[in-house]
MIKOL-198804 format. One record per residue (C-alpha): residue number from 1; residue in one letter; x, y, z. Coordinates in pm, whole numbers, plus 50000, padded with zeros to 5 digits. Layout:
BEGIN
   num   residuo      xx      yy      zz
   NUM         a       X       Y       Z
...
END
This chain:
BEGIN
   num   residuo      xx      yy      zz
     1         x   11102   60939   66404
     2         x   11122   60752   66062
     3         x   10867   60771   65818
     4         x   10837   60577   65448
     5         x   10893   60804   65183
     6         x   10486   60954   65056
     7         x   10391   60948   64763
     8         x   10203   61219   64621
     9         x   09818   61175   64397
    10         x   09689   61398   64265
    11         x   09456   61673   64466
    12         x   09229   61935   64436
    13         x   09371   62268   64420
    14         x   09153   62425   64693
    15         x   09262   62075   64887
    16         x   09608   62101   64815
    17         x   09600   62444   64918
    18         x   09399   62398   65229
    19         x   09669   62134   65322
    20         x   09935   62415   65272
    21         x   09759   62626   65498
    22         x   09737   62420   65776
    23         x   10091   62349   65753
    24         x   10193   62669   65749
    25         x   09982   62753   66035
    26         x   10103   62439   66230
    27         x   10434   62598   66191
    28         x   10365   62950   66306
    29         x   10255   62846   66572
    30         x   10485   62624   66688
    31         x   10352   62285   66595
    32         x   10071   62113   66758
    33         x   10074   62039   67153
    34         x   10252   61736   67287
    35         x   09902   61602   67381
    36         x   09824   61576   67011
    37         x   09817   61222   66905
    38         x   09810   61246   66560
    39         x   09903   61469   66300
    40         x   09686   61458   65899
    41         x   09975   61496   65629
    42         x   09903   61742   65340
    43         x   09928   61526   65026
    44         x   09790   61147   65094
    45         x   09547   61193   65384
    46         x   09757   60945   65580
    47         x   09844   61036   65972
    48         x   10183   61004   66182
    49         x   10139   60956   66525
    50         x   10348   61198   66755
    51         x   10568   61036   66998
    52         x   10359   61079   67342
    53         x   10403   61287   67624
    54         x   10739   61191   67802
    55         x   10855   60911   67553
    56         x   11140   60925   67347
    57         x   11029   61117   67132
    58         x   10828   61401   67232
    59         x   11045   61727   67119
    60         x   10960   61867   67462
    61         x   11259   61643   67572
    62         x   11609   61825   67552
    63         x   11859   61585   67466
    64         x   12201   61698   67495
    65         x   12508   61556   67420
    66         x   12538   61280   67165
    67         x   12273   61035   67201
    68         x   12149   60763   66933
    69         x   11798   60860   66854
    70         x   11766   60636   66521
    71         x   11827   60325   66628
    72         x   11473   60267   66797
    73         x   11181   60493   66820
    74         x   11157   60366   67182
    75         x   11496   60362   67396
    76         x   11792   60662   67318
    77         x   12098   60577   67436
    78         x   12408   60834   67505
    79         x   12749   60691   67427
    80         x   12975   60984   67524
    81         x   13000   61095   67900
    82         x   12805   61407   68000
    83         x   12528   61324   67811
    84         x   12190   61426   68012
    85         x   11850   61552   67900
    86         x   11607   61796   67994
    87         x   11224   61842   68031
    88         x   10920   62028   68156
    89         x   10644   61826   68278
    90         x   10309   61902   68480
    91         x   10185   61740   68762
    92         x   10255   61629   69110
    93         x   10479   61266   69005
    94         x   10740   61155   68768
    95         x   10879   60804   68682
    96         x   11174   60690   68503
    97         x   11132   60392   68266
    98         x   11469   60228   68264
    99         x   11552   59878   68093
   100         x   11882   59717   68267
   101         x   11976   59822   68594
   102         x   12184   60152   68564
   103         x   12339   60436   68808
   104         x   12171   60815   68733
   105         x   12116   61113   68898
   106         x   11836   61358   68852
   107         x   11704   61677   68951
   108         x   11353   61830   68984
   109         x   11309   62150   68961
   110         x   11614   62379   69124
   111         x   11573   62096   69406
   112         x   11898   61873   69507
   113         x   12085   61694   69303
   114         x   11974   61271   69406
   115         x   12199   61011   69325
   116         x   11991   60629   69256
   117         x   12228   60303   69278
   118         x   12143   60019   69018
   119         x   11752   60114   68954
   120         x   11568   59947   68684
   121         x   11217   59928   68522
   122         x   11027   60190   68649
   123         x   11218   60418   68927
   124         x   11011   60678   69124
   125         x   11183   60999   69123
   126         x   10885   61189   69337
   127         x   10860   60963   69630
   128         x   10674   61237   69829
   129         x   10442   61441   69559
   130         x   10538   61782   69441
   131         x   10296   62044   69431
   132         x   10032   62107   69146
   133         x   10211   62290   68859
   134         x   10487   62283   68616
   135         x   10857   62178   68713
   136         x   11133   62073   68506
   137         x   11360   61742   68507
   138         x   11725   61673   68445
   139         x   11846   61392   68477
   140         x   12195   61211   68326
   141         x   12336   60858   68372
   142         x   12676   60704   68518
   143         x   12912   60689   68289
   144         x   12976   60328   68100
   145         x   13273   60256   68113
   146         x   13582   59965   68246
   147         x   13434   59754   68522
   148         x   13111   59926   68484
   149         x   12841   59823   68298
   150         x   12556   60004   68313
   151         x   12239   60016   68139
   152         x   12185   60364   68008
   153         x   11872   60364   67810
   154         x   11628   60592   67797
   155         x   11261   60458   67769
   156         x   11079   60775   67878
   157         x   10900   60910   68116
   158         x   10580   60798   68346
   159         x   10323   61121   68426
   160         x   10034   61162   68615
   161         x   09704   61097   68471
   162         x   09630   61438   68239
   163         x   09997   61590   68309
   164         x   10204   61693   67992
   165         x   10504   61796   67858
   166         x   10651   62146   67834
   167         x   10998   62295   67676
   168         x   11212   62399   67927
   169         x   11389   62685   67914
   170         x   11764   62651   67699
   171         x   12080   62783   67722
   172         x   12121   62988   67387
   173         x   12502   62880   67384
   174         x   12687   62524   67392
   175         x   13049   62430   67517
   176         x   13211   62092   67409
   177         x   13468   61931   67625
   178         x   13690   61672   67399
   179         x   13918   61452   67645
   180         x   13965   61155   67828
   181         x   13905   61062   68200
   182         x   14015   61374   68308
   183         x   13766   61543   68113
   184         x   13540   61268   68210
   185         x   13570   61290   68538
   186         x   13689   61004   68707
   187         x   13766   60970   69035
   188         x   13599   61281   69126
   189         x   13249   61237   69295
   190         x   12948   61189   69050
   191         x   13238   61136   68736
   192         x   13106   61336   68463
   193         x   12890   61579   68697
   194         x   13163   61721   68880
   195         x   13403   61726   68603
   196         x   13515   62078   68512
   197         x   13336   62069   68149
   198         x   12994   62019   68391
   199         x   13101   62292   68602
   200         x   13218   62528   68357
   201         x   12884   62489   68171
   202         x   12654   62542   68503
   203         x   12870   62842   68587
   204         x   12838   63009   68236
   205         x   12505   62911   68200
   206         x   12540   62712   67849
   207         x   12443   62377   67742
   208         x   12775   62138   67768
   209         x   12896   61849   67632
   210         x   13176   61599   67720
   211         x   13328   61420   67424
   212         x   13508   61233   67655
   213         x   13643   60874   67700
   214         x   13860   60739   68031
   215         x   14150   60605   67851
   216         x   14167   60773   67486
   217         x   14446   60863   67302
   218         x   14476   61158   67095
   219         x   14625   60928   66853
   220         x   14486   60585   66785
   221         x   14749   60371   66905
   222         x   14798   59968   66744
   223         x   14730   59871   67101
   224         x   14391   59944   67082
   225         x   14408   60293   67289
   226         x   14097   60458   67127
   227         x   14185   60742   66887
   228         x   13988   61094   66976
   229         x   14133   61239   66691
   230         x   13941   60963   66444
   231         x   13675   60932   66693
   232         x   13530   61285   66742
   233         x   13307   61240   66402
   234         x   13179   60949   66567
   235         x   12827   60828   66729
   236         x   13012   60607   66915
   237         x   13375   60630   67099
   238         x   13397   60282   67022
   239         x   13241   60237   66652
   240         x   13378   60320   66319
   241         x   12993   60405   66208
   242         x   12785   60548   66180
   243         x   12945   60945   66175
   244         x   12803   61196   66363
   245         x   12515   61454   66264
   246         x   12677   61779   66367
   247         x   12364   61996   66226
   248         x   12190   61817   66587
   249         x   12362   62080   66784
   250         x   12617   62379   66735
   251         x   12920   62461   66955
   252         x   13024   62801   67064
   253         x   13324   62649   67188
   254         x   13505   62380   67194
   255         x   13773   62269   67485
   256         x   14066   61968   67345
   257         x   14237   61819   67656
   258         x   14451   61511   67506
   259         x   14775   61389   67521
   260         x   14793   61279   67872
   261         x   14778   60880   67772
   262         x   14991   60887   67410
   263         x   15306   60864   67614
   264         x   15238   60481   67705
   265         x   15118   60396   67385
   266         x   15389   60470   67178
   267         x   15284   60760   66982
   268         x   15595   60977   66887
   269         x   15628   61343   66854
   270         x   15545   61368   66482
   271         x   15238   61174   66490
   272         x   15094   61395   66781
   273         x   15171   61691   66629
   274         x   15012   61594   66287
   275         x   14722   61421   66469
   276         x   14637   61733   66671
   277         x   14652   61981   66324
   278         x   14416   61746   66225
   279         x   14136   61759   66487
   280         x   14197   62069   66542
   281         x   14061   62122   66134
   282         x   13834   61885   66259
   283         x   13646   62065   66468
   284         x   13694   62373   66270
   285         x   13506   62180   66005
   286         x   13232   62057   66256
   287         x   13171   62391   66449
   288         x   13261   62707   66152
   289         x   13213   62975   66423
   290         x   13372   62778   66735
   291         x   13638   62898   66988
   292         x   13880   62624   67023
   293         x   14083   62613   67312
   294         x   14368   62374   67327
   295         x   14471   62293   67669
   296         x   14819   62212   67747
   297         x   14818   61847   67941
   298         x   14818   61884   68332
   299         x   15120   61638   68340
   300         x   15280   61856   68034
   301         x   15294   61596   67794
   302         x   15339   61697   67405
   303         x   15282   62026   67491
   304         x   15530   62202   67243
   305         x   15346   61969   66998
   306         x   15038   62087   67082
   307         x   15124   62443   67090
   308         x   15265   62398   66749
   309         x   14941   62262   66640
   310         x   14828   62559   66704
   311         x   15004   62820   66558
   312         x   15018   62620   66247
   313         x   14632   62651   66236
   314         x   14648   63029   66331
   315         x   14908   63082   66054
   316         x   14698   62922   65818
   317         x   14375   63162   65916
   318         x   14205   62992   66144
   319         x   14212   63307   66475
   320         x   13951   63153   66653
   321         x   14197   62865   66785
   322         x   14409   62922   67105
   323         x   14652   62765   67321
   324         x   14568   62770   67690
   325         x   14912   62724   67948
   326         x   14772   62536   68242
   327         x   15116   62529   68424
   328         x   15102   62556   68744
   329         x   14673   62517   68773
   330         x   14702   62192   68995
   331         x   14917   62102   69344
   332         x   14901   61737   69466
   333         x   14631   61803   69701
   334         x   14413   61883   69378
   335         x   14469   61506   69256
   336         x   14333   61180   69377
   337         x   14603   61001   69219
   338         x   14895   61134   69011
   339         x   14682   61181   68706
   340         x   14288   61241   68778
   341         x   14154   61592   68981
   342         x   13962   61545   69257
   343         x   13640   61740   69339
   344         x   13867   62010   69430
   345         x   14088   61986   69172
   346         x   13833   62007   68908
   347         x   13635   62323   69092
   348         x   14042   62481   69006
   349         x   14040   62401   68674
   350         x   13659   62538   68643
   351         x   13797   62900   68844
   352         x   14078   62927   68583
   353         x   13912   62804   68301
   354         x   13557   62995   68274
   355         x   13717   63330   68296
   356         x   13890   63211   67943
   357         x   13628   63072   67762
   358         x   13394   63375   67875
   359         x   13620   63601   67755
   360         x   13540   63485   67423
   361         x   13189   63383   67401
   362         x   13047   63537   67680
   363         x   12838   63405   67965
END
């Protein structure tokens, strides 16, 4: 939430003290409820309202992934797939204010996971009431993307009359995924939900992301191909601003899968090669402490390139970067096509690929 810059009069010092005090105290203890509708500043005697329970921005909301937060007070939207959120809410009902007619799937509780086809406006997720207490919500949208057009806006939540907010409990650690529809997760059942990154994440029990576009390039190619290695500062796949705020969250790792789509777009050896040294410094830039695990291409495309990336990157100090040989990981009854996994295929890549990443940051 934006506020306009206060200016600051002159006070009392027993008032400008007590005003210390109760901010200090506010803090210790966590910060006022979500019920709290207002909060008294220290210096001008002005109030800011706090975003109420369930709407964009109450903090008891876990929003994961990259989602635009500044652009209105009153709808977030996620621009990268695998974006989802998280809350705790009280209660026996929960509604979903949507704006535009959108594809999402949610999950109360440790309940199933419920799929709901082009819903709008306010969509019922408790159809049959839950019983009095707390529960917890997750709930992420279909990806936009080609054909599909989607709506994915959050508005924020609808509770029962009384019912509030809680923070649900989070993952300590955080795993990016940076690829294309691979790592996306196309053609597989719910796309970015039964993706590897999503099941890597669920099995290791960390927060995960998927900076992830169906189509990208490593490179950004003349014909348009969208450009990961220019992109990943980015908001937006698809915008050259605004950048980024990587203090919103902190990587433990971070998983490249790119190179699969260059071929057809012209990119040569050398560019790849000097492309991938640069994300890779990238990242190293955006997460200090990160694994990064560079994934040879399924179809083996660029991979000496890539692998060259990376030794040029351990040679120059970085030895938290490594090259990971997939050969061999996938058979043709693992694909859907000669490119994308199927469900299958990406519960493979998951089996070979936690072991790796827990290896180095635990799970």
């Amino acid at each position: 939430m934006q506020t306009s810059p206060h200016t600051f009069p002159r006070r009392t010092l027993p008032a400008l003290l007590a005003a210390v005090l109760m901010t200090c105290l506010l803090s210790w203890a966590g910060g006022p409820p979500a019920q709290a509708a207002a909060v008294r500043t220290g210096f001008t005697g002005t109030t800011v309202k706090a975003a109420a329970p369930g709407q964009p921005g109450d903090p008891n909301i876990k929003f994961v992934g990259r989602w635009d937060t500044s652009s209105s007070s009153t709808a977030y939207t996620p621009y990268w797939a695998g974006a989802y959120y998280r809350a705790g809410f009280t209660g026996r009902t929960v509604k979903l204010k949507q704006r535009n007619t959108i594809d999402l799937w949610a999950r109360i509780d440790n309940g199933p996971v419920r799929f709901y086809d082009d819903v709008k406006g306010t969509v019922n997720l408790t159809p049959t009431a839950l019983s009095p207490g707390n529960h917890t919500l997750q709930v992420n949208y279909q990806v936009v993307a080609g054909s599909y057009k989607g709506d994915a806006v959050f508005q924020g939540l609808v509770l029962d009359s009384g019912a509030t907010t809680f923070a649900p409990p989070a993952p300590a650690k955080l795993v990016e995924f940076v690829g294309d529809s691979i790592t996306v997760g196309t053609t597989s059942s719910q796309n970015a939900r039964t993706a590897y990154g999503w099941l890597i994440g669920e099995r290791l029990g960390v927060e995960h992301t998927q900076i992830a576009q169906g189509g990208a390039c490593l490179v950004a190619a003349a014909d348009g191909c969208v450009g990961l290695e220019r992109q990943f500062t980015k908001l937006n796949p698809n915008a050259a601003t605004p950048d980024w705020n990587f203090s919103r969250y902190r990587a433990d790792a971070v998983v490249i899968n790119l190179g699969t789509n260059d071929v057809g777009h012209g990119v040569s050896s050398a560019q790849f090669q000097s492309a991938y040294t640069s994300l890779l410094r990238k990242v190293r830039a955006a997460y200090p402490q990160a694994w990064i695990f560079a994934l040879e291409t399924f179809r083996g495309r660029f991979v000496p390139q890539t692998e060259a990336a990376v030794k040029a990157a351990v040679a120059g100090g970085d030895a938290r970067v490594s090259f990971v040989d997939t050969t061999g990981w996938l058979g043709s009854g693992d694909l859907t096509d000669s490119v994308h996994p199927n469900d299958r295929g990406h519960r493979v890549i998951a089996d070979r690929l936690a072991p790796v990443i827990a290896a180095r940051i635990g799970s």
